[in-house]
N, C-alpha and C positions, 0 to 999 in steps of 0.2 A: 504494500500500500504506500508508493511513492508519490504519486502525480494526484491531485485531488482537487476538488476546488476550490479555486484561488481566493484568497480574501483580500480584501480593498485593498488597494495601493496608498501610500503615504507620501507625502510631499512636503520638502522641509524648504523654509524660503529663507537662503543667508545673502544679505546685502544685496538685493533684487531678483536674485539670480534665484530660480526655482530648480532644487535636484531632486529628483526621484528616484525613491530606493527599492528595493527589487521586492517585486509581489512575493511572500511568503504565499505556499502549499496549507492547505489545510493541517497535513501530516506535523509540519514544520512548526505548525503554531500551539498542536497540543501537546508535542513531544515524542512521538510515537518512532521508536527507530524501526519496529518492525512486526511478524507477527509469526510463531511458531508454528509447525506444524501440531505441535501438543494442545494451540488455543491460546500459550503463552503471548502476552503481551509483553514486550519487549520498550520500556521507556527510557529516558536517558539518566544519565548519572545510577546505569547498572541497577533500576528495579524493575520487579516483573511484578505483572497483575495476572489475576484470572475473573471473569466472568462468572457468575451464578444465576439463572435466573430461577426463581422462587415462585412455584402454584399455590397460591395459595387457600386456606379454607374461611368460608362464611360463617364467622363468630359469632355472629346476630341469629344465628340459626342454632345453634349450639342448646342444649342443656345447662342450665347452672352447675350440675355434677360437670359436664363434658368441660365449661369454662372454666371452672375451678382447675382439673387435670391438666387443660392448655398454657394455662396461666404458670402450672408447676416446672412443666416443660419448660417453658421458655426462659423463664428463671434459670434452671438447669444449660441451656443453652448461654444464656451469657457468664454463667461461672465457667464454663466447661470450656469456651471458646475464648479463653486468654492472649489474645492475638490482636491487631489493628482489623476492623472490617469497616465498609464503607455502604452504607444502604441508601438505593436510587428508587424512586418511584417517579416513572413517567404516566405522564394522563394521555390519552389519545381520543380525541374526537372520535364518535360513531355515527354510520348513516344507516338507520336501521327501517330504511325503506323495503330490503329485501324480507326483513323480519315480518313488518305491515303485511306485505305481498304473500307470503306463507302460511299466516293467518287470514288472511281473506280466501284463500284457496279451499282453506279448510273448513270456512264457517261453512262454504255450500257441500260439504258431505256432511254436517250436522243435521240430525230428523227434529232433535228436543232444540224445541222453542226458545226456552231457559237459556241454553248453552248457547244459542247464538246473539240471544240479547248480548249475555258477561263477554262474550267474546268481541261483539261492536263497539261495547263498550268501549274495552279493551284496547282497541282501535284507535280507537278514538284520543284515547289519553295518552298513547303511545305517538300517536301521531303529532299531537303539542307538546309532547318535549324533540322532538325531531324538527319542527319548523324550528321551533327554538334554540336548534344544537345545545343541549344541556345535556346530553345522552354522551356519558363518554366510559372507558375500559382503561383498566391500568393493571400497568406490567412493574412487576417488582424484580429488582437486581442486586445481590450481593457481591460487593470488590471482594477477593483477598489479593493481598501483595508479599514479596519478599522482596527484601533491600539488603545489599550484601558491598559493605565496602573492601576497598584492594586485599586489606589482611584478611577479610572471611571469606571473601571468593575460591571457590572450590572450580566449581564444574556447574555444568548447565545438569546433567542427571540429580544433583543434590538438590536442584533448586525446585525444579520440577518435583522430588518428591516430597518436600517439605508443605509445595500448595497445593499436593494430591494430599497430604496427610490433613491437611486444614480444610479442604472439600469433605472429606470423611468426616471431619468432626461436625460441621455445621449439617450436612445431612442427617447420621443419625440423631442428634440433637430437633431437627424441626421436622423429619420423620414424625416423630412423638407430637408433636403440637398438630398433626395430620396435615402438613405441608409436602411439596413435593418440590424437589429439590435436583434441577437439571444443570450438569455442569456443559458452557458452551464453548466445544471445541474445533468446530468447523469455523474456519477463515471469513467464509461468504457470510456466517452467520454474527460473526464480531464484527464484521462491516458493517452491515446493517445495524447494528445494535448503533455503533457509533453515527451513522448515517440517521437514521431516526433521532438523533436525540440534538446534532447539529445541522441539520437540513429541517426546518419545520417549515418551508413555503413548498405548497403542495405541488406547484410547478416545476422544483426539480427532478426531474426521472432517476427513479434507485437504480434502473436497470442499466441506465449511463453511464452514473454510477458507477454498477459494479465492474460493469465491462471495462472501463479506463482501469481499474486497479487491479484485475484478475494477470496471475502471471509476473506482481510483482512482492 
């Protein structure tokens, strides 16, 4: 992931004279030196990250017995995970016209009367938060890192299993809390993570995107 998209140009004006300094790379401005085939993120000044994304469960749905249990977890989870972590939550607009569309499909195989009123209903109020875009989905992410200066640098194997050991721990830790816990190690799909979170004008094409940085 070398060539990316460019960010504004700068212009410094000394004694009339206008110089301009050279477009920095997307890559160049967050630090990114590179990206492993492990999923390792590769930053400068020799630290590596890993991605996590985290499924996680509807609490509001829960039992008081089940919330009490979750709650013990989790506790459990930040004694146990003695480490730096880093928690992102991105919000993402939804257009849930397709949604509409598939409950309308359905109400005409209903026979009971009932069920297609609550279902118009249904429609109906689904529909006003949609004009309204207030309808939105979020994706939860956990960093781990390791930072290793001159005298601790070993090997790239140690480093790697040090944020394989600390993926292990936060898994079976929110396991428990009924979370699911994906660690992301495909390339195309850390791009994208990065790409969604710095590209939010819906004009720019991911798949442009990817194609410019596949192969580097």
């Amino acid at each position: 992931m070398t060539k990316t998209v460019k960010c504004c140009k700068i212009q410094i004006c000394i004694g009339g004279d206008i110089i301009k300094k050279k477009e920095k790379t997307t890559q160049e401005w967050i630090g990114i030196n590179k990206i492993t085939k492990d999923g390792i993120i590769v930053l400068e000044e020799k630290k590596y990250i890993k991605i996590l994304k985290i499924i996680p469960i509807n609490y509001n749905l829960k039992s008081d017995l089940e919330k009490s249990s979750i709650l013990n977890s989790y506790k459990i989870f930040l004694k146990t995970c003695n480490f730096d972590i880093q928690i992102l939550i991105q919000s993402n607009k939804e257009d849930l016209t397709n949604h509409i569309n598939n409950i309308q499909k359905n109400i005409n195989k209903k026979e009971n009367l009932y069920l297609k009123e609550i279902a118009e209903e249904y429609i109906q109020y689904i529909s006003e938060i949609n004009l309204t875009k207030k309808s939105s989905s979020k994706d939860f992410y956990i960093i781990i890192s390791d930072e290793k200066t001159n005298e601790e640098f070993n090997s790239y194997e140690i480093i790697k299993n040090d944020l394989k050991e600390k993926y292990f721990k936060i898994k079976e830790c929110l396991v428990r809390c009924g979370n699911n816990v994906i660690e992301i190690n495909e390339k195309k799909d850390i791009i994208k993570i990065f790409y969604s979170f710095f590209n939010t004008r819906k004009f720019i094409n991911y798949n442009y995107f990817l194609n410019e940085n596949k192969n580097k």
